[in-house]
Backbone as CSV, one residue per row, in Angstrom:
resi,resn,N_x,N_y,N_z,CA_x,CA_y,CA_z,C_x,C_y,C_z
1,UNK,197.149,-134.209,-140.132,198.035,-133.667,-141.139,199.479,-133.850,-140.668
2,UNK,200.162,-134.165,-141.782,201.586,-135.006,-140.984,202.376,-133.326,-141.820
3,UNK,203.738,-133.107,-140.843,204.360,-131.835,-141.240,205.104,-132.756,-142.488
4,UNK,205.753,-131.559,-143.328,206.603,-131.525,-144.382,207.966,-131.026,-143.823
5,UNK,209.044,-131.932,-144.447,210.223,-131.352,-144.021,210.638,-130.316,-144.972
6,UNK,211.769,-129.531,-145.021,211.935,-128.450,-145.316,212.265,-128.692,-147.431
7,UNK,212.821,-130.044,-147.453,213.226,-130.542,-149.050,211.760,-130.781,-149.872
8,UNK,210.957,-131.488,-149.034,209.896,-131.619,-149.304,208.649,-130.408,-149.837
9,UNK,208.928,-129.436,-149.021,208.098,-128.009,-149.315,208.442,-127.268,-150.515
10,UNK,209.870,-127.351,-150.623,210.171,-126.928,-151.688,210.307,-127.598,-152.951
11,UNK,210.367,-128.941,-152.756,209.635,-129.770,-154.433,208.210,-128.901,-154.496
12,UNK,207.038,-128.610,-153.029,206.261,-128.767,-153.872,205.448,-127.238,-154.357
13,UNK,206.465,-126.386,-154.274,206.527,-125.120,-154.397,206.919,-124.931,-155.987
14,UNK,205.251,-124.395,-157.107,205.828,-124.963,-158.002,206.649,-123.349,-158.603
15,UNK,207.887,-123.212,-159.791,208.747,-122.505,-159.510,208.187,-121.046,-160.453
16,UNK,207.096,-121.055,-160.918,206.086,-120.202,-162.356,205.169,-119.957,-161.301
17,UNK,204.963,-120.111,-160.019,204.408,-119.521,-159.361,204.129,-118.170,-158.680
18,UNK,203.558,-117.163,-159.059,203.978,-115.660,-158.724,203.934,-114.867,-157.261
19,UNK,205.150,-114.457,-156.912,205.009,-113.774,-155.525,205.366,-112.329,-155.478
20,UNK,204.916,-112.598,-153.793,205.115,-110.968,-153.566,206.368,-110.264,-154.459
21,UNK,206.591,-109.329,-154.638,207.212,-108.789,-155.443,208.644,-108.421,-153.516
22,UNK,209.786,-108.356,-153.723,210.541,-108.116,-152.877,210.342,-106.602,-152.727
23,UNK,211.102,-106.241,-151.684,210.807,-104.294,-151.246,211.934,-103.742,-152.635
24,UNK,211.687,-102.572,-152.877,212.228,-102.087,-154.069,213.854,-101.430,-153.317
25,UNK,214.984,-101.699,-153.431,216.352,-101.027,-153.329,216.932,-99.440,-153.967
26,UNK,216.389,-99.600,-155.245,217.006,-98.579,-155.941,216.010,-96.683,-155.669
27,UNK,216.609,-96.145,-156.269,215.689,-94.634,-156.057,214.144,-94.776,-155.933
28,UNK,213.560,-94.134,-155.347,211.680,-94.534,-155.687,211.418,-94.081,-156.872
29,UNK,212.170,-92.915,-157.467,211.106,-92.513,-158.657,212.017,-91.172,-159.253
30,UNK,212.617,-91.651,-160.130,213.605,-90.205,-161.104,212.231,-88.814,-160.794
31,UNK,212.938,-87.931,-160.583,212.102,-86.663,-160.944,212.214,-86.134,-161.953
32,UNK,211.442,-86.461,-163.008,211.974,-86.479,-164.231,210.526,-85.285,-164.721
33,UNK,211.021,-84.318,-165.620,209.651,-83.039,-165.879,208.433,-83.989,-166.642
34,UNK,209.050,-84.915,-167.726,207.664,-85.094,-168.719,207.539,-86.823,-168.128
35,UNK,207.779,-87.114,-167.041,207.870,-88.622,-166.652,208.547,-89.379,-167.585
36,UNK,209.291,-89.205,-168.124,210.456,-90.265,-168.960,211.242,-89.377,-169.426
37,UNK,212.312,-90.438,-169.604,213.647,-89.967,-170.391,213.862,-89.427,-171.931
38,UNK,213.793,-88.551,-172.399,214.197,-88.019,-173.658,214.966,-89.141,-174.824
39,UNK,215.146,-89.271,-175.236,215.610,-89.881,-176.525,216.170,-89.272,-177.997
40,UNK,217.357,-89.171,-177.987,217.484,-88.873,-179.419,217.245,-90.143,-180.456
41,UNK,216.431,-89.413,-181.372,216.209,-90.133,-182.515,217.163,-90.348,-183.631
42,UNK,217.582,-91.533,-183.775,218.439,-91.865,-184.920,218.106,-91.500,-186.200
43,UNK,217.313,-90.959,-186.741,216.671,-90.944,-188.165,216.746,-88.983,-187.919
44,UNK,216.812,-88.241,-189.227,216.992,-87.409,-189.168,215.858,-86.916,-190.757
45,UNK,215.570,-85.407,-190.140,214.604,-85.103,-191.313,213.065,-85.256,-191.274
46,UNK,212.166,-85.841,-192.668,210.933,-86.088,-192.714,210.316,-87.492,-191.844
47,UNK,211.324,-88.882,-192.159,211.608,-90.032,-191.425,211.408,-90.021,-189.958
48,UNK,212.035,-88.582,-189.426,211.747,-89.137,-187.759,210.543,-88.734,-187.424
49,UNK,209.908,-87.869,-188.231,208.811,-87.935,-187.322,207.381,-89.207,-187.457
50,UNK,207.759,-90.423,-188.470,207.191,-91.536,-188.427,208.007,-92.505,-187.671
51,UNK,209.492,-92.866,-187.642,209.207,-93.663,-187.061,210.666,-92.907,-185.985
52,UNK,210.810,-93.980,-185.080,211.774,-93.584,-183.977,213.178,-94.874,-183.685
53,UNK,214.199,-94.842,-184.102,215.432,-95.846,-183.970,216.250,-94.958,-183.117
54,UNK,216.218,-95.449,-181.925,217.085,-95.338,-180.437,218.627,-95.686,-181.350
55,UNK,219.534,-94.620,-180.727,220.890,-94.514,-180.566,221.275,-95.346,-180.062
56,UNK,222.647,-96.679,-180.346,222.808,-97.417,-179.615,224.454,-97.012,-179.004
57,UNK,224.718,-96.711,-178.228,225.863,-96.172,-177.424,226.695,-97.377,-177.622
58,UNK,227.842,-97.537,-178.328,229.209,-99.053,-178.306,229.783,-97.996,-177.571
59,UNK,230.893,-98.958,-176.726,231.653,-98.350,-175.957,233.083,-98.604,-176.213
């Protein structure tokens, strides 16, 4: 088996290929009471309780 140089390994590394996932940076885990974030509902009345349109914050 003849080695691969370093240009070579990476042609054949194809790029849709799935890896380890990297170590995570940010907080481990909001302590949050109902495990997610609350939401006000854009729709007001009989409407919200079928469907749900997220507030969009412009700044």
């Amino acid at each position: 088996m003849t080695r691969l140089s370093k240009q070579a390994r990476r042609r054949n590394v194809s790029p849709k290929r799935p890896r380890p996932a990297g170590p995570k940076t940010g907080p481990k885990k909001d302590n949050l009471e109902l495990g997610y974030k609350e939401r006000a509902n854009g729709l007001q009345g009989d409407l919200s309780s079928q469907f749900f349109v997220g507030k969009i914050k412009t700044v």
